[in-house]
GUMI-908704 format. One record per residue: x, y, z of N, C-alpha, C, O in turn. Coordinates in steps of 0.05 Angstrom, whole numbers, plus 32768, in hexadecimal, padded with zeros to 4 digits. Example, Ala and Ser with C-alpha at 12.3 -4.5 7.8 and 13.67 -1.06 7.14 Angstrom:
GUMI-908704
81087F8E809C80F67FA6809C81087FBE809C811D7FBE80A981017FD3808E81117FEB808F81028001809D810C801780A1
***
This chain:
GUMI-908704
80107FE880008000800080008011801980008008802D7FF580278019800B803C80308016804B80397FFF8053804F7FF9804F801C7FF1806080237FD08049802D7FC4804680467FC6803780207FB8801F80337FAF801A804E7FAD8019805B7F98801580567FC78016806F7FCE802D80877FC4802A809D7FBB804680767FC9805880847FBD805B80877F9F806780997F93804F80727F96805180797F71803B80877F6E803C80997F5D802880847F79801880A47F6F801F80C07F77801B80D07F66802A80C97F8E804180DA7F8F804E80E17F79804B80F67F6D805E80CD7F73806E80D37F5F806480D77F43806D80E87F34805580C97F3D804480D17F33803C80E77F24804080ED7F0C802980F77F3E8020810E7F3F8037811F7F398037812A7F23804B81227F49806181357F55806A81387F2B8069814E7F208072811E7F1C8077811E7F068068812E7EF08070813B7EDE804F81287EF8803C813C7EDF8044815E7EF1805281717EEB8038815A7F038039817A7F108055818D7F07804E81A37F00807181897F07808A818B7EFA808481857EE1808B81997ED5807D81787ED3807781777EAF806481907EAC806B81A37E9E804E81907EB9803C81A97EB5804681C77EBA804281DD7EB1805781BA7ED0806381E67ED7807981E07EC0808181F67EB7808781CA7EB480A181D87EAB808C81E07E8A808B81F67E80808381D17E83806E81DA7E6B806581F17E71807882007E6A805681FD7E798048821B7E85806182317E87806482437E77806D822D7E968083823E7E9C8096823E7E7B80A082537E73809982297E6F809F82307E568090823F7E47809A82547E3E807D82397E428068824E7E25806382637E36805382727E2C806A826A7E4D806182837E5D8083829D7E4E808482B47E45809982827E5580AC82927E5080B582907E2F80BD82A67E2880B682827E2180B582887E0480A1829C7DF980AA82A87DE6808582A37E00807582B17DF8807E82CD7DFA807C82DE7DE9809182D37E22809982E57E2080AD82F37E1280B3830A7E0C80B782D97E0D80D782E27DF980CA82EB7DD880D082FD7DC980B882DA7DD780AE82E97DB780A683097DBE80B1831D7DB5809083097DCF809383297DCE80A183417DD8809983587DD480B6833A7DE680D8834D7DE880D783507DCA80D483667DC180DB83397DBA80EC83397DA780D6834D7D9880D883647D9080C983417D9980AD83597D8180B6837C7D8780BB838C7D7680B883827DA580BE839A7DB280D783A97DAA80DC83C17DAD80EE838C7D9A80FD839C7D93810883AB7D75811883BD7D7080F383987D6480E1839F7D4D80CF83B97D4C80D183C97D3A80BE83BC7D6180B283D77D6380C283E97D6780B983FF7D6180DE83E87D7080F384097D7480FC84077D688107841C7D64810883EA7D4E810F83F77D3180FB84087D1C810184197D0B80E383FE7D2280CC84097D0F80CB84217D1580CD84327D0480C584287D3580C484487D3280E084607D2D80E284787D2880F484457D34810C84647D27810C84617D06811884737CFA80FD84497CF480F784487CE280E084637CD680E384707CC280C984647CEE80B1847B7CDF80BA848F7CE480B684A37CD580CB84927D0180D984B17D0580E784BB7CF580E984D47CF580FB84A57CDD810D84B37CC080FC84BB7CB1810584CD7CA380D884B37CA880D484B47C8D80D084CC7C8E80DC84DA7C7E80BE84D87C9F80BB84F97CA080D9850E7C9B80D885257C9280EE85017CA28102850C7C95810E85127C7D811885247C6F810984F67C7E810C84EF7C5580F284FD7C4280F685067C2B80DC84FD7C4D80C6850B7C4080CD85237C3D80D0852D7C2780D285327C5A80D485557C4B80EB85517C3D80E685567C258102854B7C408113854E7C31811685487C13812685537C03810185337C0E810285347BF180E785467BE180E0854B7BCA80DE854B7BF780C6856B7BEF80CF85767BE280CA85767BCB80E185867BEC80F885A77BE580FE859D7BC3810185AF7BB280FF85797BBC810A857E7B9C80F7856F7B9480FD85677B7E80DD85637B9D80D085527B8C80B6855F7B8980A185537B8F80B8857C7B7D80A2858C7B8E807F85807B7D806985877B848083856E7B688079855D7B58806E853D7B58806185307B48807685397B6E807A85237B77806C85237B8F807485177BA3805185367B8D804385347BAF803185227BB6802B851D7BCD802985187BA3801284FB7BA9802B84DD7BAD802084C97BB7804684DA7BA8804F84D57BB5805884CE7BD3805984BA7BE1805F84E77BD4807684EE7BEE805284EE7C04805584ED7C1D803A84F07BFB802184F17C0F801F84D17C0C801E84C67C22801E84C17BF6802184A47C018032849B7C0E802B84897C1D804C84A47C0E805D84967C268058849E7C45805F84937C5A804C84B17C41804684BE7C66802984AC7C72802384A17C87801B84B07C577FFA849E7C608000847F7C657FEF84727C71801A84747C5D8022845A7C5B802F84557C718036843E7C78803584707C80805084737C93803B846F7CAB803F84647CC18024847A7CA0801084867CBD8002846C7CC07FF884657CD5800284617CAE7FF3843D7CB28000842B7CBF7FF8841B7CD18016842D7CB4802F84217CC5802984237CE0802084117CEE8030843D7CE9803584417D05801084337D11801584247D247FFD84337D0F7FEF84357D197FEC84067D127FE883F57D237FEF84027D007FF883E27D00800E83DA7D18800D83C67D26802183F17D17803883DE7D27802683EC7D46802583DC7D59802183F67D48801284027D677FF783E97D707FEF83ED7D877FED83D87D657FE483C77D6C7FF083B57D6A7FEB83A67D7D800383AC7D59801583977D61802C838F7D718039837A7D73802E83AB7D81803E83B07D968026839E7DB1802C838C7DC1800883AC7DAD7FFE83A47DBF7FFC83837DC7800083787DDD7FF583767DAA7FFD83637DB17FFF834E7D957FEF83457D858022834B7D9A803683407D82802983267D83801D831B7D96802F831D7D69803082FF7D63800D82F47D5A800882DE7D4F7FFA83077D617FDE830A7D627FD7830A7D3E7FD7831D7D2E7FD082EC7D387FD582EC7D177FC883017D097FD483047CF47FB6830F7D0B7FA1831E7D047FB083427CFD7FB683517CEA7FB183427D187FCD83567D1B7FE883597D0B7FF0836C7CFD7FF283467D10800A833B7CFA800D83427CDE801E834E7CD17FEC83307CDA7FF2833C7CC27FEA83567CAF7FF083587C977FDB836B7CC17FD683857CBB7FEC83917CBF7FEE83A67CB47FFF83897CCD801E838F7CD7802983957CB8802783A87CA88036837A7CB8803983717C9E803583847C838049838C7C77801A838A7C7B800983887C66800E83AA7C61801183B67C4C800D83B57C7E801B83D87C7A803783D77C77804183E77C67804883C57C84805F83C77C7C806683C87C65807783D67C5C805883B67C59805E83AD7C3E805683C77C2D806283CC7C19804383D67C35803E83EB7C21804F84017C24805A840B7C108056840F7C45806B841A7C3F8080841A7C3D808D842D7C45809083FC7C2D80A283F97C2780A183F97C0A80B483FD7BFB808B83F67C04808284057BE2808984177BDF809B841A7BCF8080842F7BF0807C84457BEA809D84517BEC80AB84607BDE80A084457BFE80B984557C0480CC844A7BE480D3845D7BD680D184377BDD80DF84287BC280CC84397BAC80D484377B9580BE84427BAD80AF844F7B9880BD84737B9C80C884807B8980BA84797BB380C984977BB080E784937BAC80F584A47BA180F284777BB78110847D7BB48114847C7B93812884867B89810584727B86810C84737B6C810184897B5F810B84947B4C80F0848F7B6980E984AE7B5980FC84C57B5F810084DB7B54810984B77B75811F84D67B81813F84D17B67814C84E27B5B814184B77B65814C84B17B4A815184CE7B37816684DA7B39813A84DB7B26813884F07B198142850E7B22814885217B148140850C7B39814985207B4B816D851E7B4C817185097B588185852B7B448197852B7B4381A2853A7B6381B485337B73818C85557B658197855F7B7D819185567B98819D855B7BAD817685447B93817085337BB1818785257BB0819585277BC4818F85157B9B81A785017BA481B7850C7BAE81C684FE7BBD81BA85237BAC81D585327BB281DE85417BCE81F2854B7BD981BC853A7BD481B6854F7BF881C1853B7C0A81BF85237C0981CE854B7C1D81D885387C3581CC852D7C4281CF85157C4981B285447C4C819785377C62818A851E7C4F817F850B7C5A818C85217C35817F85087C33818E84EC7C25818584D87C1A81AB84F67C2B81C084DE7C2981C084D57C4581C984BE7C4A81B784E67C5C81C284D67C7681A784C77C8581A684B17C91819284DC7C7E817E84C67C7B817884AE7C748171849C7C83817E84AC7C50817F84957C478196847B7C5B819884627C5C81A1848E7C6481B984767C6D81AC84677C8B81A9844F7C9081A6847D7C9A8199847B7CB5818884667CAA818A84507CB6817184667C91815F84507C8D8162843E7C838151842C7C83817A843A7C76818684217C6B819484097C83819683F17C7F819D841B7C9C81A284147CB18195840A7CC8819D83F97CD8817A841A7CC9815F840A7CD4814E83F07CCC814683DD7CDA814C83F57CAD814083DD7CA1815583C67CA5814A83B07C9F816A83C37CAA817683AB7CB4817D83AE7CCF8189839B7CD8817983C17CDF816B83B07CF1815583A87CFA815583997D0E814183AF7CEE812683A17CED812B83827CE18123836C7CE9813783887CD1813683637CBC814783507CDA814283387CDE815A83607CEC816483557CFC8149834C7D10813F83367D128143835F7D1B812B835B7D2F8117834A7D1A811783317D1C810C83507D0F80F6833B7D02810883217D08810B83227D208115830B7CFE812783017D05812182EF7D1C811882D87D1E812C83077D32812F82FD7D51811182FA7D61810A82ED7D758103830B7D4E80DC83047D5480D282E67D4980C682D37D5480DA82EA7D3480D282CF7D1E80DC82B27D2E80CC829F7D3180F782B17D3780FF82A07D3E80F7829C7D6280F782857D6A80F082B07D7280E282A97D8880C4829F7D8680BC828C7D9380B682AD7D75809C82A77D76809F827E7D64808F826C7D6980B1827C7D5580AC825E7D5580BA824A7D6580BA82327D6080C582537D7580D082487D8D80B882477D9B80B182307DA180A382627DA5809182587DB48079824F7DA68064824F7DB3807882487D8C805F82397D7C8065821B7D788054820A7D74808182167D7A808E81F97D7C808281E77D94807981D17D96808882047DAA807F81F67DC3806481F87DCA805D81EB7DDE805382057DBC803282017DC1802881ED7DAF801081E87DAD803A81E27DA0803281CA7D91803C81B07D99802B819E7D95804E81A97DA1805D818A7DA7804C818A7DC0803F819B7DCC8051816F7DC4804481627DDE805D81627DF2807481607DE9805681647E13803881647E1E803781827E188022818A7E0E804D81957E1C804181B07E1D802481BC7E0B801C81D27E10801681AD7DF6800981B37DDE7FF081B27DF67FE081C57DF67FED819E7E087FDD819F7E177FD181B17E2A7FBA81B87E2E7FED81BA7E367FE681CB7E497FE781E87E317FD681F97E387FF281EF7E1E7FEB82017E117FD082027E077FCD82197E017FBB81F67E037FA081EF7DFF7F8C81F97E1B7F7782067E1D7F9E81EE7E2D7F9081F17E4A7F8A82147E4A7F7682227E4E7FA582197E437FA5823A7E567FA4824B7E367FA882647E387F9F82437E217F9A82587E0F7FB782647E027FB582777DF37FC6825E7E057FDD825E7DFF7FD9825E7DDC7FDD82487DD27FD382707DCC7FCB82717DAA7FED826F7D9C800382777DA57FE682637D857FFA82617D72800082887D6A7FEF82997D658019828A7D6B8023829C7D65802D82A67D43803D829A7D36802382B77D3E802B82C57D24804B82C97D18805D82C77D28804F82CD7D05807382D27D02806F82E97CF3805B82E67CE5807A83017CEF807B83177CE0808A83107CC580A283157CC1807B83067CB6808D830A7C95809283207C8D808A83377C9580A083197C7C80AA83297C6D809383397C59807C83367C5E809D834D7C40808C835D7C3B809883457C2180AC83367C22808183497C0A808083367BF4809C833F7BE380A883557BE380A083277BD380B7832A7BC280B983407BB280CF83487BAB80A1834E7BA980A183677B8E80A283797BAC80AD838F7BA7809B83787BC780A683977BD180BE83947BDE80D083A57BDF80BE83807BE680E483787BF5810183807BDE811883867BE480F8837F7BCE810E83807BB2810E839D7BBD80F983A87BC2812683A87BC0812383C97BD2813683D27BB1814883C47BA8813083E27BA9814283F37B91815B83FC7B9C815C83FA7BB5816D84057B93819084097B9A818A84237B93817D84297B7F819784377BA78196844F7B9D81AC845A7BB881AF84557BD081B7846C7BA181D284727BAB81D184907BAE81CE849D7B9981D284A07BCA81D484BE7BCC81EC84C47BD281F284DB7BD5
***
């Protein structure tokens, strides 16, 4: 009776340690995906904080070019208000991919003015908007970095809300499959070369 007793103990004591180290995992991978998202959101906004730079500055010579230079700001302003809910809460597929879907446009837009600034000899030639360009050539990789370090936490913690036993206790407590931030499609990712 006494051994008995003790294998249900053990038993118990076995699932109860399988259950907290499961929980306490998708508690702490979940968290690590959204650090990582957080550090994605402070490349994006020193990302929307340049375009208004780059905008007036190519005002002064694209004085023709204003339904432009107003799509990259309306694209800029979608942005920010996409990545402002996906700050609230990352990995949220729905979210994600309105994330996404603005990025993707103002990364149009912006590849659409850099090539129109092309015709412009003296924009190429302005400093504010050679150091600009550089400051943003310098952000967008680190965004591609942070996307990255998001992408790869959030399937670390979708690995683990899927395999067994943790799939279980992820079911129990709601624990949802997590989103990955793609990339923007092949025709807007192709970024044009332009040299100031």
């Amino acid at each position: 009776m006494k051994g008995v007793l003790i294998f249900i103990v053990v038993i118990i004591a076995t699932v109860a340690v399988i259950f907290t180290t499961c929980y306490n995992n998708l508690v702490k991978y979940r968290n690590r995906y959204k650090n990582a998202y957080s550090q994605i959101d402070i490349q994006l906004q020193r990302r929307y904080d340049l375009i208004p730079n780059l905008v007036e500055t190519a005002k002064g010579y694209m004085k023709h070019e204003r339904e432009t230079l107003e799509a990259v700001i309306a694209a800029r302003n979608s942005a920010i208000n996409a990545s402002s809910n996906a700050a609230k809460n990352p990995g949220d597929p729905q979210v994600m991919e309105v994330l996404g879907n603005a990025e993707a446009a103002l990364t149009g837009t912006l590849n659409h003015l850099l090539v129109l600034s092309e015709s412009y000899p003296e924009l190429k030639a302005d400093q504010t908007m050679s150091r600009v360009m550089e400051e943003l050539s310098s952000t967008e990789n680190r965004i591609a970095f942070a996307r990255q370090a998001f992408n790869d936490a959030v399937t670390l913690y979708n690995t683990n809300c899927e395999a067994f036993p943790s799939n279980l206790i992820a079911n129990a407590f709601n624990f949802t499959i997590a989103k990955l931030l793609e990339e923007a499609p092949a025709e807007v990712r192709n970024v044009p070369r332009v040299s100031f």
